[in-house]
C-alpha positions as CSV (number, residue, x, y, z in Angstrom):
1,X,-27.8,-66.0,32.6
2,X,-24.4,-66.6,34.0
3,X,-25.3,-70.1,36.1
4,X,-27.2,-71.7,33.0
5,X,-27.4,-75.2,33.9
6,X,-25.7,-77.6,32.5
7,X,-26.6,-80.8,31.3
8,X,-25.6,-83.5,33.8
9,X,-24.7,-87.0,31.9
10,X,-25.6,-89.9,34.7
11,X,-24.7,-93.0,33.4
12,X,-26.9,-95.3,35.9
13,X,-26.0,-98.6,35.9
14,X,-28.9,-101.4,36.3
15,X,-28.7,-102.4,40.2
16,X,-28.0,-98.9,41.3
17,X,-28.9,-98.6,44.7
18,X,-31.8,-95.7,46.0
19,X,-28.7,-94.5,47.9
20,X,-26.9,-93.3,44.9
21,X,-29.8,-91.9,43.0
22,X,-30.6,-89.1,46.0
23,X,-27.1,-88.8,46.6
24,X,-26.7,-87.5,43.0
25,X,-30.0,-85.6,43.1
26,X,-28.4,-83.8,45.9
27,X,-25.1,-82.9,44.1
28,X,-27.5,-81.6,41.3
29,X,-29.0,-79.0,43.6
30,X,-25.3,-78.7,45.2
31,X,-23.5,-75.5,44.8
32,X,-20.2,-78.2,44.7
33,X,-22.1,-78.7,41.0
34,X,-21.9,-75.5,40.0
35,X,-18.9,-74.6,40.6
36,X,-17.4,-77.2,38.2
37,X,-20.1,-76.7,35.8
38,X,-20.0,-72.7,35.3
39,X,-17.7,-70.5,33.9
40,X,-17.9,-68.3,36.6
41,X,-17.0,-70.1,39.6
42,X,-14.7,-72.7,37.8
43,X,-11.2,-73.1,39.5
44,X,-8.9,-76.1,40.5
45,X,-11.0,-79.3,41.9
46,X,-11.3,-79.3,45.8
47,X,-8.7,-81.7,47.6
48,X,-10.3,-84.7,48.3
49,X,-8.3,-85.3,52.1
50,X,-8.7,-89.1,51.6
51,X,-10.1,-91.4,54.5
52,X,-11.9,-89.4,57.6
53,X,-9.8,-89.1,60.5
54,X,-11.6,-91.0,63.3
55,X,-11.1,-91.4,66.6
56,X,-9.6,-94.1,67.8
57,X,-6.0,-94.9,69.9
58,X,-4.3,-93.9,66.6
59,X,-4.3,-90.3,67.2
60,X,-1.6,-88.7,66.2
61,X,-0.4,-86.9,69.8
62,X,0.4,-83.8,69.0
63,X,-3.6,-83.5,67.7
64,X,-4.6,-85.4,71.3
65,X,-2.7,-82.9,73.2
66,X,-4.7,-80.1,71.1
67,X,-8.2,-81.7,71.8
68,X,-7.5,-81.9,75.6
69,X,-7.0,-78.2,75.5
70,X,-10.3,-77.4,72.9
71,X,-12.1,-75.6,75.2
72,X,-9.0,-72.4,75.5
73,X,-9.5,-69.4,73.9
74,X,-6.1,-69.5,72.3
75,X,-6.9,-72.9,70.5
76,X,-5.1,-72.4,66.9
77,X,-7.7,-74.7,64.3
78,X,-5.5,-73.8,61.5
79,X,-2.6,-76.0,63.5
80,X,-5.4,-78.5,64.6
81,X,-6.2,-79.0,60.6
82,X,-2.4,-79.8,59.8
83,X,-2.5,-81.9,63.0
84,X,-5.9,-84.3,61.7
85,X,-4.5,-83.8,57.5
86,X,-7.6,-81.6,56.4
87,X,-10.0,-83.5,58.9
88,X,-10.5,-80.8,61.8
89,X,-14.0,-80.7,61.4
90,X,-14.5,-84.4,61.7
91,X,-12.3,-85.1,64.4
92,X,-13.7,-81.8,66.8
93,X,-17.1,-83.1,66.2
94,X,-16.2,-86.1,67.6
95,X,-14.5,-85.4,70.5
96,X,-17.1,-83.3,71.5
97,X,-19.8,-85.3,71.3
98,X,-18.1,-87.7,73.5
99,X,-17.6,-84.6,75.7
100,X,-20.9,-84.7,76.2
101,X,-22.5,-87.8,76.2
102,X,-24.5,-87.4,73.3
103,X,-23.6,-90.3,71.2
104,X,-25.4,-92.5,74.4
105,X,-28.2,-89.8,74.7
106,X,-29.7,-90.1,71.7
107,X,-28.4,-93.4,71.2
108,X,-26.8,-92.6,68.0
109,X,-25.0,-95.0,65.7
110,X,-21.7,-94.5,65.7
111,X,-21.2,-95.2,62.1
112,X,-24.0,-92.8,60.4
113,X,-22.4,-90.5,63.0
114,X,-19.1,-90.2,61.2
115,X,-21.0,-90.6,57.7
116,X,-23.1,-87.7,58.8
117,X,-19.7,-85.6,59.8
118,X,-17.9,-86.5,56.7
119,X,-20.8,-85.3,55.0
120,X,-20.6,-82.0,56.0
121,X,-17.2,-81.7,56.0
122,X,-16.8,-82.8,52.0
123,X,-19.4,-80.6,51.3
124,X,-17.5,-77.3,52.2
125,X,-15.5,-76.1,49.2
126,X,-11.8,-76.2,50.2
127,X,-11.0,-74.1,47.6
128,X,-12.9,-70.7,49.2
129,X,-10.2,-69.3,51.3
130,X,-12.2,-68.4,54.4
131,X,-16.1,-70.8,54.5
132,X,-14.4,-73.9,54.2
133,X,-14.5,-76.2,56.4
134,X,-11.7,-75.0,59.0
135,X,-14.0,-72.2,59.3
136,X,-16.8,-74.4,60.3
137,X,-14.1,-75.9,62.8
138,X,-13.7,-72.5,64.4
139,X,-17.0,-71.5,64.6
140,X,-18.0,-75.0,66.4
141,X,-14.9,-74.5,68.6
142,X,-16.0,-70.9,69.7
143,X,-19.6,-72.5,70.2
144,X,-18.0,-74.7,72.5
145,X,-16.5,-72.3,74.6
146,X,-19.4,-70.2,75.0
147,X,-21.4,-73.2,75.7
148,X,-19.3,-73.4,78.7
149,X,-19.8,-69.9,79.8
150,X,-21.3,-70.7,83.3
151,X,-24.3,-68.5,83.3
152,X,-25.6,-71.2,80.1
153,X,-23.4,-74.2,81.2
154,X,-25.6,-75.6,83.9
155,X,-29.2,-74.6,81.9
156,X,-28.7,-76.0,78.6
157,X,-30.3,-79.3,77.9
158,X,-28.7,-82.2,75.7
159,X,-30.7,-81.2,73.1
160,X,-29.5,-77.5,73.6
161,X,-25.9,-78.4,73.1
162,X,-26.9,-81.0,69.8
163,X,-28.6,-78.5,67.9
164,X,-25.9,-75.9,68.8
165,X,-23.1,-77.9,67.7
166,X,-24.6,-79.3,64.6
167,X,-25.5,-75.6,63.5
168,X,-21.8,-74.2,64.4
169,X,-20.9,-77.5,62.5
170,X,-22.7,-77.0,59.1
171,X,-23.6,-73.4,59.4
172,X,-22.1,-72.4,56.1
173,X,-22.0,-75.9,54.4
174,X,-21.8,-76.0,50.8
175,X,-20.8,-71.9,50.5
176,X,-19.8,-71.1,46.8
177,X,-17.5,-68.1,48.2
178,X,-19.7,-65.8,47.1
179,X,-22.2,-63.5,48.6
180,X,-26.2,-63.8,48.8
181,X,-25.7,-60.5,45.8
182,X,-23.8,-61.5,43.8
183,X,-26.5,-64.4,43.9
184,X,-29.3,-62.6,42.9
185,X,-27.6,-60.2,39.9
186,X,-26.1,-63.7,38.2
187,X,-29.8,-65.2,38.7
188,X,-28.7,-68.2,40.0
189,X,-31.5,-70.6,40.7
190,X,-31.2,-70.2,44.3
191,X,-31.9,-66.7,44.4
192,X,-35.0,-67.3,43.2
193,X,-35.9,-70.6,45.0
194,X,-35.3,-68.4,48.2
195,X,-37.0,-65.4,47.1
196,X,-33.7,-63.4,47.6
197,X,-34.0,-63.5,51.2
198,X,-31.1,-65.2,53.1
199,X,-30.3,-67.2,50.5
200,X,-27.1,-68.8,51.2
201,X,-28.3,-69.4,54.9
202,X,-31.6,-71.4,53.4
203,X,-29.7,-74.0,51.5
204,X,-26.7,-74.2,54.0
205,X,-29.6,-75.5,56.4
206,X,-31.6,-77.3,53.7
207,X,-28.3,-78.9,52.8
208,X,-28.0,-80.3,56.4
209,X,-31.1,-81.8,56.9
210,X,-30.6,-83.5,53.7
211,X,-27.7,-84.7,54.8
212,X,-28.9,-85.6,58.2
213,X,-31.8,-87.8,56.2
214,X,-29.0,-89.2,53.9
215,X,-26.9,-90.8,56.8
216,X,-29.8,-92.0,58.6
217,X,-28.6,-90.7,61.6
218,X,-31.9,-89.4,63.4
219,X,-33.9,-92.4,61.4
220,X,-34.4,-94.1,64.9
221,X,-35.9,-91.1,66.8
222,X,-39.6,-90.6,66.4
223,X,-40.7,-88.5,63.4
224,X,-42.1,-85.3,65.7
225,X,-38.6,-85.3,67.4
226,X,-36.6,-85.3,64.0
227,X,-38.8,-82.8,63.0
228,X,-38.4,-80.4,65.6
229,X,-34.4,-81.0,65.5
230,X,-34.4,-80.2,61.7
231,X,-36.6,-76.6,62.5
232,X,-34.9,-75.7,65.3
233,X,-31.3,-76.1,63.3
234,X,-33.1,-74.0,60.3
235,X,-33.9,-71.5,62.8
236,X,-30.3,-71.5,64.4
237,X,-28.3,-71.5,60.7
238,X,-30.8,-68.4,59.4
239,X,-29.8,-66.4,62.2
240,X,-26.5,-66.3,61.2
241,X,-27.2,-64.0,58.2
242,X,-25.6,-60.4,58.5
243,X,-28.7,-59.3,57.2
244,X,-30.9,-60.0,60.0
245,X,-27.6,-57.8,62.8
246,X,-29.8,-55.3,63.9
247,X,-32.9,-57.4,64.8
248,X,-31.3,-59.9,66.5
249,X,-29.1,-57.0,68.6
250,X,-32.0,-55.1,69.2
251,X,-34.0,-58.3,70.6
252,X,-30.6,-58.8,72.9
253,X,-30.6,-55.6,74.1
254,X,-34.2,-55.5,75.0
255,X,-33.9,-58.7,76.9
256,X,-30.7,-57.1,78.4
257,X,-32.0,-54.2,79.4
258,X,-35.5,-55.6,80.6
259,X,-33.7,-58.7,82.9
260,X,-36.2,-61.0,81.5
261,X,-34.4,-63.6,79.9
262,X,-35.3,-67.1,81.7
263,X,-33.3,-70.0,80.9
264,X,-35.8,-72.1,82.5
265,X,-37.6,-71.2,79.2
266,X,-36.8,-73.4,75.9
267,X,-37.7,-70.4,73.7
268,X,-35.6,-67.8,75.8
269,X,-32.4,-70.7,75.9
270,X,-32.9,-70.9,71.9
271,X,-32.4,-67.7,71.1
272,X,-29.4,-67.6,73.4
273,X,-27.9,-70.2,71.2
274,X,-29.2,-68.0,68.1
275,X,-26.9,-65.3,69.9
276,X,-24.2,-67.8,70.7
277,X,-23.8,-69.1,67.1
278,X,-24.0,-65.8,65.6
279,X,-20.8,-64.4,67.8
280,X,-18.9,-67.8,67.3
281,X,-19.7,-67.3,63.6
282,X,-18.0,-63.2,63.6
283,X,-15.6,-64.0,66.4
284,X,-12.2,-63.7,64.4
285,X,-11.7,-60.4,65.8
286,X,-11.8,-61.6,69.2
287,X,-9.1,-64.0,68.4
288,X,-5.2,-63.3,69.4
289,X,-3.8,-61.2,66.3
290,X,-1.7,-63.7,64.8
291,X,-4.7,-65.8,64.5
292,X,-7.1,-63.3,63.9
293,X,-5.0,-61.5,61.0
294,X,-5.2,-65.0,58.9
295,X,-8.7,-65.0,59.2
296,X,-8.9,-61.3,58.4
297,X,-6.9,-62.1,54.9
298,X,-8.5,-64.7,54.2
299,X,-12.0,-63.3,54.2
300,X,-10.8,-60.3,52.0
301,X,-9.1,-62.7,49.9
302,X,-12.8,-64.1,49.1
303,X,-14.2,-60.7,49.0
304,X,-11.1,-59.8,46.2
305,X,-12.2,-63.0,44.0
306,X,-15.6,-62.2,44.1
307,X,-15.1,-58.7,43.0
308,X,-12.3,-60.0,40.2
309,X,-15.3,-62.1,38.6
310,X,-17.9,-59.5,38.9
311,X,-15.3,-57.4,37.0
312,X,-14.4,-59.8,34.4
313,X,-18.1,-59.9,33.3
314,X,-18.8,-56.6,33.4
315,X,-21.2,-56.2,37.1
316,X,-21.6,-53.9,40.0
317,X,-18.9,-54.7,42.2
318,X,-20.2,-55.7,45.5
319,X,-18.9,-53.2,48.3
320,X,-15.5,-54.4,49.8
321,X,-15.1,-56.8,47.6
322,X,-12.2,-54.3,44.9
323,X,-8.7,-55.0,46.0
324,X,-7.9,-51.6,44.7
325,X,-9.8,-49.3,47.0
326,X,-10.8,-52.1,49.6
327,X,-8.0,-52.9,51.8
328,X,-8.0,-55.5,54.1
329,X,-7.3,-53.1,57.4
330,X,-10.2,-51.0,56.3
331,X,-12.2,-53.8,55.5
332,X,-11.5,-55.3,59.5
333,X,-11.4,-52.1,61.2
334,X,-15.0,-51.4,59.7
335,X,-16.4,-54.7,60.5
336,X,-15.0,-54.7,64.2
337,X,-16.6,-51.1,64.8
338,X,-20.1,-52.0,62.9
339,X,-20.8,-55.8,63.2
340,X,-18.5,-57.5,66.1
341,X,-18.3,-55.3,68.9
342,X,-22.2,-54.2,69.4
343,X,-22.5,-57.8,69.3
344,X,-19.9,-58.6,72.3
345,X,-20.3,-55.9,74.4
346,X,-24.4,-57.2,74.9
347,X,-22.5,-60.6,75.2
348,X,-20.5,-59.5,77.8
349,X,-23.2,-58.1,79.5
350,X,-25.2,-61.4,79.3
351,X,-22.0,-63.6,80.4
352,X,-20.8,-61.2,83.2
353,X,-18.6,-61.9,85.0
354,X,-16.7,-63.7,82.2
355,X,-13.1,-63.9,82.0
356,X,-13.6,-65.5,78.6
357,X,-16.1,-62.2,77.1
358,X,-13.5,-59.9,78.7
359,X,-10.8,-61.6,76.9
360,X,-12.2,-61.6,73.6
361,X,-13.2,-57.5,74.3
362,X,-9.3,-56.8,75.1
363,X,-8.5,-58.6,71.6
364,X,-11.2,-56.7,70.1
365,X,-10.0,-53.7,71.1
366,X,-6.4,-54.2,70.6
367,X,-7.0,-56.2,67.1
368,X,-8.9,-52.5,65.5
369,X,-5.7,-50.4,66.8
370,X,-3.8,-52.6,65.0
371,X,-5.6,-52.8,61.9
372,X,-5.8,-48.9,62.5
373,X,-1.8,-48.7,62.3
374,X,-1.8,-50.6,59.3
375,X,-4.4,-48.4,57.3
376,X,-2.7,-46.4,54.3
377,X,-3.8,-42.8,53.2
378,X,-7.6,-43.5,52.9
379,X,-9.7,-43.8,49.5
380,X,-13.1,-42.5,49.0
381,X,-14.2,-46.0,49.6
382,X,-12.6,-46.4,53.2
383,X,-13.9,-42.8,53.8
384,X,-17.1,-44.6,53.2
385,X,-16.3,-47.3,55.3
386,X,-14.7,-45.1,58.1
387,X,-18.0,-43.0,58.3
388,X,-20.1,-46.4,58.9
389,X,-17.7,-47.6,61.8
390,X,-18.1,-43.8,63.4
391,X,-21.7,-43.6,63.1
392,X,-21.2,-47.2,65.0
393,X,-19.0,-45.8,67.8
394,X,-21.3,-43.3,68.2
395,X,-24.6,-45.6,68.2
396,X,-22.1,-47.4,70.8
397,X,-21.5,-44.5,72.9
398,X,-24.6,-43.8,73.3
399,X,-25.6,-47.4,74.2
400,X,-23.4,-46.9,76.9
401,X,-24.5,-43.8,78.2
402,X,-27.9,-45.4,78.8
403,X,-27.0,-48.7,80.2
């Protein structure tokens, strides 16, 4: 068993406050653990970025400037986390909480507020190239700007745009930069905790409500409340599996194509947001290309290492995940036809008449022709790929002809 686990050594000093004793029981259960204790997933220690960037007249102005502009499409996060020195996630969160009033809402305390940020951001592994934390960033940015969209803007409740933003926030918190199979063949403890069934997406929310108890943060609000605020962000984070595409689309579509949705309805807004987060989550491709190609890199950089550990011990290698047959254009090109643009044109269709969803369908489409002019002579493996994207244009096709 590849994650055998190893024996942690506390030394617990008489005095040792109740704090410190959950706060190592929760690094024990941590994938952050694991990573330093197996030989699997062992690499070079994650930066530790030093004090949190807060906000405060000490901004740096360049950053300022950025955060007055957060909710444009073209919003670079990769310039924003140079901007804050590794503290984008932090700093975003606050700002747009003070957007929106929410600090005086719920009357939250502004100190447990940035613990509770920091929280999340240190737990996202800064040395995965693509979930880290600047990913979380760009997903809570995109969640913003579809939170805007005007047919949602004016329907959405304070506690709407909370739980949306703390989901988009810690969506993939504590991600080891490998996938929910590569979970299961290595036996990791996880796996079997969760029954193999979105894995990663059960401890990423897990791992925020025990954060969310650790800071105190909801501690004031009335048990029923906080308990309905930690469901409803399990119920947002699990969405975001891949695994669960198809049910989610076909529940859009139905809603689509039925004209029922009712945003007068809690249930109906929820899954909205469920929608929302999962297209901020897969919106790279929607990006402008220079910004979209990083993230394109980066994510088969992740798949690569992945598949350069399940070779080194001698497993399957998980599908796209071999540098040698799996190249990164065939990798985005797939992924745009099969996973991002079902999902945007029903977005489009919800949000019309967006300028935003149009925008992010004409870098959709302009992104795959791209990555299409960039593919070399195809393998047998991005034949493979190729026929899953056609089968999607076709399914799309067809899609359009009935609507």
């Amino acid at each position: 068993q590849f994650f055998s686990q190893s024996r942690l050594f506390l030394n617990i000093e008489s005095g040792e406050t109740e704090f410190s004793t959950k706060r190592r029981m929760k690094h024990l259960l941590s994938f952050q653990r694991y990573y330093h204790t197996s030989r699997l997933l062992r690499g070079l220690a994650p930066h530790d970025s030093g004090s949190l960037y807060l906000l405060d007249d000490d901004y740096l102005g360049q950053a300022a400037h950025m955060l007055s502009k957060v909710g444009t499409w073209n919003f670079d996060i990769f310039l924003f986390d140079r901007l804050t020195n590794g503290n984008s996630l932090v700093t975003l969160m606050c700002h747009l909480f003070n957007i929106y009033d929410l600090i005086h809402h719920f009357q939250l305390d502004i100190v447990k507020l940035h613990g509770f940020f920091g929280m999340v951001q240190k737990d996202y592994h800064s040395q995965n190239p693509y979930h880290n934390a600047i990913h979380a960033a760009d997903v809570t940015q995109a969640m913003y700007c579809y939170l805007k969209e005007p047919k949602l803007a004016d329907q959405l409740t304070p506690l709407d745009v909370f739980l949306g933003l703390i989901a988009a926030a810690a969506h993939d918190v504590d991600h080891p930069g490998v996938n929910q199979p590569f979970l299961i063949k290595t036996r990791h403890h996880l796996a079997s905790l969760y029954q193999n069934t979105s894995v990663l997406e059960s401890h990423h929310w897990r791992s925020t409500v025990g954060m969310l108890r650790e800071s105190g943060l909801l501690a004031h609000l009335p048990a029923e409340i906080t308990r309905v605020i930690e469901q409803q962000l399990g119920s947002l984070i699990l969405a975001t599996d891949i695994c669960r595409q198809n049910e989610f689309l076909l529940t859009f579509r139905e809603h689509l194509d039925n004209q029922d949705l009712d945003l007068l309805d809690a249930s109906h807004r929820h899954f909205i947001l469920q929608i929302a987060l999962k297209c901020a989550d897969v919106c790279n491709p929607c990006r402008s290309w220079e910004l979209s190609r990083q993230w394109g890199e980066r994510v088969c950089e992740e798949f690569h290492k992945q598949g350069e550990l399940e070779k080194k011990f001698d497993l399957e290698v998980s599908p796209q995940c071999d540098h040698k047959v799996d190249s990164v254009p065939a990798i985005q090109s797939g992924f745009i036809s099969c996973i991002a643009e079902p999902l945007f044109e029903e977005w489009n269709l919800f949000t019309h008449p967006s300028l935003l969803s149009q925008t992010m369908l004409d870098h959709l489409d302009k992104n795959k022709a791209h990555w299409i002019r960039l593919l070399k002579p195809r393998t047998l493996a991005e034949e493979q790929t190729y026929a899953c994207a056609e089968s999607c244009d076709a399914e799309k096709g067809e899609r359009k002809n009935i609507t």
